[in-house]
C-alpha positions as semicolon CSV with decimal commas, in nm:
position;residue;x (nm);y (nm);z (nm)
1;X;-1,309;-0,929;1,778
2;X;-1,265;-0,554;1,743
3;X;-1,534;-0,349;1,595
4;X;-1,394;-0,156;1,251
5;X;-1,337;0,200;1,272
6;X;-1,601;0,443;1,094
7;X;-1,378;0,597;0,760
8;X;-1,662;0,796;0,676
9;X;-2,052;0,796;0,805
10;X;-2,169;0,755;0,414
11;X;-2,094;0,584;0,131
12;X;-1,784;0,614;-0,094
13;X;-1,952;0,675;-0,432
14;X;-1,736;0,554;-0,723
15;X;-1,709;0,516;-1,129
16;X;-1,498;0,177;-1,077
17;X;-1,361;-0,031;-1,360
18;X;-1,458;-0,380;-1,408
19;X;-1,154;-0,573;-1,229
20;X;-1,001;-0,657;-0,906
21;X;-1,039;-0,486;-0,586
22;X;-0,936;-0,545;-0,188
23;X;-1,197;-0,338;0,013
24;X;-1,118;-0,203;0,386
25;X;-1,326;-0,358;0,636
26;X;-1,139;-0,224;0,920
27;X;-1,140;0,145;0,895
28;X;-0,756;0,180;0,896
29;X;-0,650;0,261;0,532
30;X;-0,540;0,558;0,431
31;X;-0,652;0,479;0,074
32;X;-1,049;0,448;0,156
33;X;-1,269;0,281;0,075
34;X;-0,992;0,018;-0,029
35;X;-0,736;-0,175;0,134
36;X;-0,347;-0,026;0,225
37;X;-0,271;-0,312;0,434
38;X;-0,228;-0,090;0,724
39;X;-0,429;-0,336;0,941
40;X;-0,100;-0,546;0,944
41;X;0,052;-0,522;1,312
42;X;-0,301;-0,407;1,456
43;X;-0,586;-0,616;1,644
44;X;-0,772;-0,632;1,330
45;X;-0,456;-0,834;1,121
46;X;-0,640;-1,246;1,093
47;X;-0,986;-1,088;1,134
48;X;-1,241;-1,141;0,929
49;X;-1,292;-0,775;0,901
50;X;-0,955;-0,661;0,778
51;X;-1,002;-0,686;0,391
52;X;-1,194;-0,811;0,104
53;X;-1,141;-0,876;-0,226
54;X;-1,369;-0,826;-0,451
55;X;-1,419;-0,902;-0,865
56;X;-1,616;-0,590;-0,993
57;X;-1,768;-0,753;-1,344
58;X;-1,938;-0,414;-1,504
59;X;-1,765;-0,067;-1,535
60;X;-1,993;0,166;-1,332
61;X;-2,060;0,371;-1,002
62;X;-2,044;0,151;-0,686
63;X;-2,164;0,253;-0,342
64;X;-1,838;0,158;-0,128
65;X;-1,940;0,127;0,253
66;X;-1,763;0,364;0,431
67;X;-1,872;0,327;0,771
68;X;-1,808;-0,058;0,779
69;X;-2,132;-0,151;0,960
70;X;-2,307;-0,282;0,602
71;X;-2,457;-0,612;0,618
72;X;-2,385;-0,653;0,238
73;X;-1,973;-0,580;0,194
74;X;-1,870;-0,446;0,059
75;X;-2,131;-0,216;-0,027
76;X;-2,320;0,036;0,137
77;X;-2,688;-0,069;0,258
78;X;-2,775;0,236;0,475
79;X;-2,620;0,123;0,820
80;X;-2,453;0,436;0,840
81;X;-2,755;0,584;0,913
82;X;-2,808;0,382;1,271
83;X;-2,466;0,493;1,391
């Protein structure tokens, strides 16, 4: 499996509305820290790494991983800082 490509060695700090989001695993999107489907006709397209959606229940700031090393997606735990 590939390894997903570092969008940004830090986290993507955002006031995000309780709803419905697809985060980037991969590293690819143009639209960072969530999904653009531009992993679609790429090694990562039917990995495990290329996307995930995820229900945000509480209006508030979120820590978005940005490097896509995080052990908890999609949020940042501080693996940027080992890279």
């Amino acid at each position: 499996m590939p390894e997903p490509k570092v969008a940004k060695k830090g986290p993507y700090v955002l006031d995000t509305e309780a709803g419905t989001y697809v985060w980037c695993g991969c590293g690819l999107s143009k639209t960072q820290p969530y999904c653009d489907n531009t992993h679609k006709g790429t090694e990562y397209q039917g990995t495990k790494i290329c996307a995930m959606r995820v229900d945000v229940e509480e209006d508030g700031k979120k820590a978005w991983c940005g490097c896509k090393h995080t052990k908890t997606p999609p949020y940042c735990d501080g693996s940027h800082s080992k890279l």
